[in-house]
N, C-alpha and C positions, 0 to 999 in steps of 0.2 A: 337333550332330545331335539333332532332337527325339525324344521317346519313338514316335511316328508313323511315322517316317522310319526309325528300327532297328528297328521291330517290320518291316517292310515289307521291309527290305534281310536278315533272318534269315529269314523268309519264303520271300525268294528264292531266297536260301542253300540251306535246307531242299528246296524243291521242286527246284533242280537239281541236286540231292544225288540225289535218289530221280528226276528225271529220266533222268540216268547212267547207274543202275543198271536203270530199267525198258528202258532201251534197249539197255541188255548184256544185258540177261536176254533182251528179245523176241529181239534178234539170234542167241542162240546159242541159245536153243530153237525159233525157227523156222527160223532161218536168215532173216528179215527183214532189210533194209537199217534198220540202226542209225542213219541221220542221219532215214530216216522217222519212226523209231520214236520221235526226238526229238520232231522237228516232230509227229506227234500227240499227244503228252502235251501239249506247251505249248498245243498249239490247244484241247486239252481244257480246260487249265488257264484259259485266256484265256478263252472261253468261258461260263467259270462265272464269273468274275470279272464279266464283261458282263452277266451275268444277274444275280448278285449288287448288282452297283451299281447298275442301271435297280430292283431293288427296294428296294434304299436309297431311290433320290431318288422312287420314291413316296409310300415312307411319313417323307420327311425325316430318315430315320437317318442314321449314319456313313458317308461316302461314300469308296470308291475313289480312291488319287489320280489324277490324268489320270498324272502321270509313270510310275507301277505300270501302267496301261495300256499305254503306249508300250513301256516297257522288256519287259513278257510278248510282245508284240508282237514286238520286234526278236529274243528270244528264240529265236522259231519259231514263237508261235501267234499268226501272220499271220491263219492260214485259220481260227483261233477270234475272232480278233477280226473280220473278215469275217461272220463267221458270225453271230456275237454282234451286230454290226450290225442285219443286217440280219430278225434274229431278235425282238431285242429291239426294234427302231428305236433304237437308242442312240446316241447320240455323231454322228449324222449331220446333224448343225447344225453341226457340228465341222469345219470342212475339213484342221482338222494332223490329224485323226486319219486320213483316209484318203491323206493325204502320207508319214505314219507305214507304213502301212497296207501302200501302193504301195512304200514305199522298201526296207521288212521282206519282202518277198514277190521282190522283185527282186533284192534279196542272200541271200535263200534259194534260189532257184532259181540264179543263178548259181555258189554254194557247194557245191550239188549235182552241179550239171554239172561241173564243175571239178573236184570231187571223183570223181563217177566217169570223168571222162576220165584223170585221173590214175591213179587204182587200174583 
């Protein structure tokens, strides 16, 4: 694993660490549904990340990997990376990313439903 690839996967780590945790907090001080509260940090997360790397590849800097994309994506921030799309025009040359996109959004919302039909 390169120095790129671990700083990326601690990252991860880190952000669904304190994902967790902002979604236990929202949930038990508002009483919010806790898988929302996921799903919007990540969209948040993703989001910035889209925005972040459409300003990279202007100015030629270090770029985002496509994989770090996908994976914020399957995550939960479907609706960031949507957003991030069609915010930035990013990645819409790209057809796996809105494969990514669709596939992330459809196992979200299934997970939901399912989830709360269960509870």
């Amino acid at each position: 694993m390169n120095r790129t690839s671990r700083t990326n996967l601690i990252i991860l780590i880190v952000l669904s660490v304190a994902a967790l945790a902002i979604s236990y907090l929202v949930f038990r001080q508002f009483n919010f549904d806790g898988y929302l509260a996921w799903l919007l940090f990540w969209s948040g997360v993703t989001f910035v990340y889209y925005g972040f790397d459409k300003w990279q590849a202007s100015r030629g800097g270090w770029r985002v990997p496509e994989l770090t994309l996908h994976e914020l994506a399957l995550l939960g921030g479907f609706a960031g990376g949507w957003a991030g799309m069609l915010t930035f025009h990013h990645k819409v040359r790209k057809p796996i990313f809105s494969v990514i996109l669709l596939v992330s959004t459809a196992l979200h919302v299934a997970a939901y439903l399912l989830w709360h039909r269960l509870y």
